[in-house]
C-alpha positions as CSV (number, residue, x, y, z in Angstrom):
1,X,11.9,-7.4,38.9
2,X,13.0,-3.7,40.0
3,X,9.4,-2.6,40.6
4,X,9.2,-6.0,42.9
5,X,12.2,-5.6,44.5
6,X,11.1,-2.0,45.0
7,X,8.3,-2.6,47.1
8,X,9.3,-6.2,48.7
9,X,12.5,-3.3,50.4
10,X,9.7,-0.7,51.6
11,X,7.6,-3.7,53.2
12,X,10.8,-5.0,55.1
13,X,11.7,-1.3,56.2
14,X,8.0,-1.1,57.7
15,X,8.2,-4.5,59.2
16,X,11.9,-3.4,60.5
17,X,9.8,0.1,61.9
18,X,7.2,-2.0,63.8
19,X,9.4,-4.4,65.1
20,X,11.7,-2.1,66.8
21,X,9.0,0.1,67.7
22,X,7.1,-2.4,69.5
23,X,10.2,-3.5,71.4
24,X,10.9,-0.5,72.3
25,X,7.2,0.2,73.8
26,X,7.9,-3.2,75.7
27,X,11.0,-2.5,76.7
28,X,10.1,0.8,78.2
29,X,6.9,-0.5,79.7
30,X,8.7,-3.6,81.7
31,X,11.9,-1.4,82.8
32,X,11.9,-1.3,86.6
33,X,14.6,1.4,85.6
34,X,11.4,3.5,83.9
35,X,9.4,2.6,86.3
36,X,11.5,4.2,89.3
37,X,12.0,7.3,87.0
38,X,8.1,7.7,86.8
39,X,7.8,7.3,90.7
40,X,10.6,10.0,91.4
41,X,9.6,12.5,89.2
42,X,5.7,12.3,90.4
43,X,6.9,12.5,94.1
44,X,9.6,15.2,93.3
45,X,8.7,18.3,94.9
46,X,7.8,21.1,92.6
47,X,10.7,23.3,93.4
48,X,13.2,21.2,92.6
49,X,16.8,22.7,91.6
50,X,18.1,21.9,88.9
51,X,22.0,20.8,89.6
52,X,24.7,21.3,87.3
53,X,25.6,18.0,86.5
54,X,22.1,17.9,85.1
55,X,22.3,21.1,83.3
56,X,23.2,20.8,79.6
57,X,26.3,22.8,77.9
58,X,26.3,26.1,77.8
59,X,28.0,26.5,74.3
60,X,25.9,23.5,73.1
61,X,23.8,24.5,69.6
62,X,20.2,25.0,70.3
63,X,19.0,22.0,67.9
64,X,20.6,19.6,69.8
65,X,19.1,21.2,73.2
66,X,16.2,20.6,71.4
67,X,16.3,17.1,70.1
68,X,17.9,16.5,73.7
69,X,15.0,17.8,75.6
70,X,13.0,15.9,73.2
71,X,14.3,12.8,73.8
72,X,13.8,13.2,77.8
73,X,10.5,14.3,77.9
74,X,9.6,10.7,75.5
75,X,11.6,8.9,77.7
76,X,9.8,10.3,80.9
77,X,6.4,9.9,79.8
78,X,3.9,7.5,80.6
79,X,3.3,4.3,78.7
80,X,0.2,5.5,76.7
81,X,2.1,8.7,75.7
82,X,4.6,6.9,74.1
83,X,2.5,4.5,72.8
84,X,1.1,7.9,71.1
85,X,4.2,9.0,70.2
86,X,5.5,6.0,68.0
87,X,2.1,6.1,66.5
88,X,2.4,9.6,65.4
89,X,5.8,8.8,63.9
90,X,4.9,5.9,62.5
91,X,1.9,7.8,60.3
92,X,4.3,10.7,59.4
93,X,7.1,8.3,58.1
94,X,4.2,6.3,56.1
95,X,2.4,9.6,54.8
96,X,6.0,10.7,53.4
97,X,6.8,7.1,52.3
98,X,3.8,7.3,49.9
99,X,4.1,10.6,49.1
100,X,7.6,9.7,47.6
101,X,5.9,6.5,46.0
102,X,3.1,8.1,44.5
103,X,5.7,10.9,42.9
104,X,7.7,8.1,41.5
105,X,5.3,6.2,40.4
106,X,3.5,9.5,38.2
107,X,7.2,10.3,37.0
108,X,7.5,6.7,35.8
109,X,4.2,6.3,33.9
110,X,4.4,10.1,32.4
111,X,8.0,8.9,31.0
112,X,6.2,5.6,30.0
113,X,3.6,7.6,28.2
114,X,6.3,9.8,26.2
115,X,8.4,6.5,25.4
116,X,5.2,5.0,24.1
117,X,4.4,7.7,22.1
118,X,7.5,8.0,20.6
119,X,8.3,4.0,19.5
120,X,4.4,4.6,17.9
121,X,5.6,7.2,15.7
122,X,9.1,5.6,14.6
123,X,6.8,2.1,14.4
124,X,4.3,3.8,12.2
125,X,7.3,5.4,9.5
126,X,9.1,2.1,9.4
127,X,5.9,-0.7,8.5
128,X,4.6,2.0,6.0
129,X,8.2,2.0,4.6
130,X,7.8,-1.8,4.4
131,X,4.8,-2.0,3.1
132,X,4.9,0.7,0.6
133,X,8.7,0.7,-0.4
134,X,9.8,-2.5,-1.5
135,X,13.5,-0.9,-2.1
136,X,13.8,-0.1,1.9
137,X,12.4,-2.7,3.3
138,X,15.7,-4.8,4.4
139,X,16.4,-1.5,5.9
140,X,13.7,-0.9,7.2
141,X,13.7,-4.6,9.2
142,X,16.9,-4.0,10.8
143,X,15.9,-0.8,12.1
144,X,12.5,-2.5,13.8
145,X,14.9,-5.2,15.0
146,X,17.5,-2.3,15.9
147,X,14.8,0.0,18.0
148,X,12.3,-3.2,19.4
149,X,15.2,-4.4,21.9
150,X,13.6,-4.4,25.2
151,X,10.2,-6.5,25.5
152,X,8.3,-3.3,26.9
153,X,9.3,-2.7,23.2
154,X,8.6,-5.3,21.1
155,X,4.9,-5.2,22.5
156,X,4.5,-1.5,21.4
157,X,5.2,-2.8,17.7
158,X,2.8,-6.0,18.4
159,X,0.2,-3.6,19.1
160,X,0.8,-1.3,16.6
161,X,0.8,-4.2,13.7
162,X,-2.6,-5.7,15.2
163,X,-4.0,-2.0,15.3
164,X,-2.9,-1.6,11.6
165,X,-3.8,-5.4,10.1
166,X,-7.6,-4.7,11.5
167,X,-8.1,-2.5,8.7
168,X,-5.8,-4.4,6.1
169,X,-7.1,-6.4,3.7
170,X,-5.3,-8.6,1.2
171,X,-1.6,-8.4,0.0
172,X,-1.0,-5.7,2.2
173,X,-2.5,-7.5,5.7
174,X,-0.7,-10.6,4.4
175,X,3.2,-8.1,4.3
176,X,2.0,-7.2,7.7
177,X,1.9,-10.7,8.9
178,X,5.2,-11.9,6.9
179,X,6.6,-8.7,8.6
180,X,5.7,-10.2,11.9
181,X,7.3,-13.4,11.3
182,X,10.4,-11.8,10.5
183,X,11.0,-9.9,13.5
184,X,10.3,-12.8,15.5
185,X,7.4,-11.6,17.2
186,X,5.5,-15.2,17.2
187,X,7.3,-16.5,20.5
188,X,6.5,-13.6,22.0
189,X,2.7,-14.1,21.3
190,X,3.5,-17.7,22.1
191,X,5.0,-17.4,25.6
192,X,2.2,-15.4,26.5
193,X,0.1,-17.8,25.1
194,X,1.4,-20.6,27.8
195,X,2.4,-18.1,30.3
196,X,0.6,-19.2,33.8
197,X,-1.0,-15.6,33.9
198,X,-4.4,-15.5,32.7
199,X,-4.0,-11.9,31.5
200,X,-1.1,-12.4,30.0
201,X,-2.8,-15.8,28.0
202,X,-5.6,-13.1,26.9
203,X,-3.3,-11.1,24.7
204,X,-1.3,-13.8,23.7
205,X,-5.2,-15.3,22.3
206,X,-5.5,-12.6,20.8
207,X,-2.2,-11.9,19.2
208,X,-1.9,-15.0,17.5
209,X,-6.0,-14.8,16.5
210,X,-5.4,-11.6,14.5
211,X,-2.3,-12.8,13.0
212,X,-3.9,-16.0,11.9
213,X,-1.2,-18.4,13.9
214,X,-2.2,-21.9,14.6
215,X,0.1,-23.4,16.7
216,X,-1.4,-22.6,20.3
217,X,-4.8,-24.0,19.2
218,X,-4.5,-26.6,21.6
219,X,-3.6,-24.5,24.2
220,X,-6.6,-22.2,23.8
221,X,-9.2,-24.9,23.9
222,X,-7.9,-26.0,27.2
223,X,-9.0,-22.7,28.2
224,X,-12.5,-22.8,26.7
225,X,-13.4,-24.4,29.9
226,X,-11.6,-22.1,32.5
227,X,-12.8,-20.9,35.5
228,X,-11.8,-17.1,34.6
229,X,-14.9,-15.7,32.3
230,X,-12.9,-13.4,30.1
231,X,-10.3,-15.9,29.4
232,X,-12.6,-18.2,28.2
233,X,-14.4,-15.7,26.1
234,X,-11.4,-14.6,24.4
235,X,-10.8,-18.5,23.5
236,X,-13.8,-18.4,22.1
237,X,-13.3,-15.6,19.9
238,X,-9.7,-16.5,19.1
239,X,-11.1,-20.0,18.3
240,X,-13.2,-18.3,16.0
241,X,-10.9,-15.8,14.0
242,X,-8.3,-19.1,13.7
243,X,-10.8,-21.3,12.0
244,X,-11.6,-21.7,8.0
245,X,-14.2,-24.6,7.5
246,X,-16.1,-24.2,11.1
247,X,-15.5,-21.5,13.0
248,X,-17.9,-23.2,16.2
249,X,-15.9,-26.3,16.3
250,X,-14.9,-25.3,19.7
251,X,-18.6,-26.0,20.8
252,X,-17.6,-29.8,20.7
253,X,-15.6,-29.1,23.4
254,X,-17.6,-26.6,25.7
255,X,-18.8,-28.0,29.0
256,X,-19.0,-25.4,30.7
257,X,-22.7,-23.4,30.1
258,X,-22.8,-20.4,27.5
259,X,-23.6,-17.1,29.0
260,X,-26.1,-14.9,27.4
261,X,-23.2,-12.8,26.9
262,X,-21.0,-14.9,25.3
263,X,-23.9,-16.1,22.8
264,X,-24.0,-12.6,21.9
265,X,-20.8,-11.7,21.1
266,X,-20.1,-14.8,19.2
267,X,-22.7,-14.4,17.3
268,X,-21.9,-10.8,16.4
269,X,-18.0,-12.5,15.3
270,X,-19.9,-14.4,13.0
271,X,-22.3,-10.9,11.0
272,X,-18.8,-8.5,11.6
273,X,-16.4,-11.0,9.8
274,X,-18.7,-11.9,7.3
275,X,-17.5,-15.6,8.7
276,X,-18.9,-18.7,6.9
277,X,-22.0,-20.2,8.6
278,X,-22.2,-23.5,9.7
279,X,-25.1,-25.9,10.0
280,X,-26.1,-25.5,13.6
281,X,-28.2,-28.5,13.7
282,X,-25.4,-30.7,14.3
283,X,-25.1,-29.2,17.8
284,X,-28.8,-30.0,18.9
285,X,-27.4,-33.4,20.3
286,X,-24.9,-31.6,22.7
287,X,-24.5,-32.7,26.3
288,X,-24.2,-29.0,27.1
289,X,-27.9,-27.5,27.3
290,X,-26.8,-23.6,26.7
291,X,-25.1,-25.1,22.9
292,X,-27.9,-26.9,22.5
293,X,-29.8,-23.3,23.3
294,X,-27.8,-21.2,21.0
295,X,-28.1,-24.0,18.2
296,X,-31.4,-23.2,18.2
297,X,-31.4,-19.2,18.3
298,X,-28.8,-19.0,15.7
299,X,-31.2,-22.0,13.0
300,X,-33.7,-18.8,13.4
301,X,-31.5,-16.1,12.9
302,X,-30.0,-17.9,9.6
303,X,-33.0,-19.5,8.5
304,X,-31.7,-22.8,8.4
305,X,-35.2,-24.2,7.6
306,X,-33.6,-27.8,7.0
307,X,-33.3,-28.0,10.6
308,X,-36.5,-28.6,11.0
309,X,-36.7,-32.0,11.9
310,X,-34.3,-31.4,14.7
311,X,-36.1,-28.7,15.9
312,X,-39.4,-30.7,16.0
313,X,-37.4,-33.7,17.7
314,X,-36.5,-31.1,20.2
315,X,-40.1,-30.2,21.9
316,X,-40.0,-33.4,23.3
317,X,-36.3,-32.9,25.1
318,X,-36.3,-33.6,28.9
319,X,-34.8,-29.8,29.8
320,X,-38.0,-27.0,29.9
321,X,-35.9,-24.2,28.3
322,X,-34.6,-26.4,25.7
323,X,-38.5,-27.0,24.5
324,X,-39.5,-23.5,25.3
325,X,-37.1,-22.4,22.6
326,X,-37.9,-25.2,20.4
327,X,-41.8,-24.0,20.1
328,X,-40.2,-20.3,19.6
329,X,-38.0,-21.4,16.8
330,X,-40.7,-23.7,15.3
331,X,-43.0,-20.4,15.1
332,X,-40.0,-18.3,14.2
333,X,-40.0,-20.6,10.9
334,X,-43.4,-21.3,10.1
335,X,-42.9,-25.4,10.9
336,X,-46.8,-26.0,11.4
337,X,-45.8,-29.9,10.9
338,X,-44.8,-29.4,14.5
339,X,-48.4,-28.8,15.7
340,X,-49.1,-32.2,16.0
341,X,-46.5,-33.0,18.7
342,X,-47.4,-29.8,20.5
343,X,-50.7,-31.5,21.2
């Protein structure tokens, strides 16, 4: 809210700039006052005496003759020079502007960078105190709880617990999870999780994926079919982790078509993990041609001979790729009962 209320002030002060400046222009441009003062001082003869009720003050500082002097020569000039004028101020009070912003803003994420840096470190000494001294770990709870105040906080240790539970295994991921709990840090996944920000729904995803927390699952498939690509990917994936029995049940729901890339990575969830894999036969009647598709590469990738009779069904489907790949995969696993229907 600072940072917004930061920069909605410097767009009203350059609005505020504009404005005046404009009317100003206008107001000097349609001033029969001005417009005398440019007739008499082109038909002034050149020797012209200056009188002393036009002279300045003799004890007055030189700054102010200056500024004064200044001041006359913009309010004699013609329209176009003025024109130039409030242009020229109008860059050098936007150059300085963002000169000050960009210094701020460099000072801000340096201090950001050294705050980071430093929760990290107390982070780090407190979970491996948890996890590695039973005796300390009240202690070392209400110190977490004590130093995670702010939420800028309280995501540094989200990230540091995800970063440490991807190379955890057993009792020790499952401490880092009940540690989680503890502290409270599910909402927070959670709100992000039905925040209205798509970025903010992608950590969220993947928060609650890593820490193996079910109760947004509805909330993620509503995204599987989102118009933003990398929030429906990271449904996907999310989808994936959070699943025991199936972990491509979300294909039931997909309607909208499976990118290349997408096929790819979830297949590559399925090798990394070491997930369990399902019978991808039972997708070859899909509405959606691109799961229909991937059914198909993934029956050759596994093997899944006892497909075959799905497959064989499927050189006779109405879409061209979906038969193109049929005929692959029936070569891919030697089903020369096939032949037949090829001719």
């Amino acid at each position: 809210m600072r940072k917004a209320g930061r920069y909605i002030l410097i767009i009203f002060c350059y609005w505020l700039f504009v404005a005046s400046s404009f009317a100003l222009v206008r107001e000097w441009s349609f001033s029969p006052g001005r417009a005398m003062a440019d007739l008499a001082l082109r038909t002034a003869p050149e020797d012209t005496v200056v009188t002393a009720e036009n002279e300045p003050p003799a004890d007055e500082h030189f700054l102010v003759r200056y500024a004064r002097s200044m001041v006359n020569r913009f309010h004699k000039s013609p329209l176009f020079v003025t024109i130039l004028y409030v242009v020229i101020l109008y860059s050098i009070v936007t150059l300085i502007t963002l000169l000050v912003i960009i210094l701020l803003n460099r000072k801000r994420m340096s201090k950001e960078a050294e705050q980071r840096e430093y929760l990290k470190e107390e982070y780090q000494q407190r979970i491996m105190n948890y996890l590695f001294d039973e005796s300390s770990r009240d202690r070392s709870v209400a110190e977490l709880r004590e130093i995670a105040s702010s939420r800028y906080d309280r995501q540094i240790l989200i990230d540091q617990m995800i970063d440490l539970s991807i190379n955890l295994k057993g009792q020790i991921k499952n401490l880092v999870r009940d540690l989680y709990l503890i502290l409270g840090l599910k909402q927070d996944s959670l709100n992000k999780a039905y925040s209205r920000k798509w970025h903010e729904n992608v950590k969220g995803f993947r928060e609650l994926a890593y820490m193996n927390i079910r109760e947004a699952n509805e909330r993620i498939l509503e995204s599987l079919n989102s118009g933003n690509e990398i929030l429906r990917m990271e449904a996907q994936i999310a989808l994936v982790r959070l699943s025991d029995d199936n972990p491509y049940h979300f294909l039931d729901y997909m309607e909208r078509p499976l990118s290349k890339w997408e096929q790819i990575t979830l297949h590559e969830l399925l090798i990394q993990h070491n997930l369990k894999v399902p019978e991808f036969r039972q997708w070859f009647r899909s509405e959606n041609l691109s799961v229909v598709i991937f059914a198909l590469e993934m029956v050759a990738w596994f093997r899944q001979t006892g497909a075959g009779e799905g497959v064989i069904k499927l050189l006779q489907h109405e879409d061209e790729e979906v038969r193109y790949t049929a005929i692959r995969v029936c070569g891919e696993l030697d089903l020369k009962y096939g032949l037949p229907v090829l001719k």
